[in-house]
N, C-alpha and C positions, 0 to 999 in steps of 0.2 A: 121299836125294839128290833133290832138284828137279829136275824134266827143262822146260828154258828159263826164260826169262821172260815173264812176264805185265804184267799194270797194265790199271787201271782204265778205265776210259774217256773219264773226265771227271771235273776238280780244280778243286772253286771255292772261294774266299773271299769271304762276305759281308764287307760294310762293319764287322761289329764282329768280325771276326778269327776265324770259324769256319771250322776248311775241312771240305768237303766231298767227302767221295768218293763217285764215282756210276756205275756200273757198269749198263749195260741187258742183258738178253739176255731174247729169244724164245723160250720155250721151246714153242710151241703146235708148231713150225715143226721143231726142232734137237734131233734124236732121238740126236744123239749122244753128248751128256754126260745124263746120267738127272736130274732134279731134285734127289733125295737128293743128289747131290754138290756141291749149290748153295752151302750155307755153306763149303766146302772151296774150293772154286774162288774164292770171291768173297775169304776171306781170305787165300792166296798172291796174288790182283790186288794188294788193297791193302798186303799186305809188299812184294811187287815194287816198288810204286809210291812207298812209303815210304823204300827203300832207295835206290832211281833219284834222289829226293829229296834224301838227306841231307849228299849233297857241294856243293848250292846254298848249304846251310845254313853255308859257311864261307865264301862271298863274302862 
């Protein structure tokens, strides 16, 4: 089970239709998530943000 929600930080689209997800974090600074958990955290942002997403996709 997932505990909250997350998402990415920032969602762009170039001009030829790519989106981008863009996610920043500091880790020189922010001693509390370990780096090893970097690609873990980074991929529940962009499910969260994906899923927050997909009921636009029916306007």
């Amino acid at each position: 089970m997932r505990n909250g929600i997350k998402a990415v930080v920032l969602i762009a689209i170039s001009p030829d239709n790519i989106c981008w997800f863009i996610e920043l974090k500091d880790y020189r600074r922010d001693r509390a998530h370990p780096i090893s958990d970097l690609h873990n955290e980074i991929a529940d942002k962009v499910f969260d943000s994906l899923a927050a997403m997909l009921p636009a996709s029916f306007l």
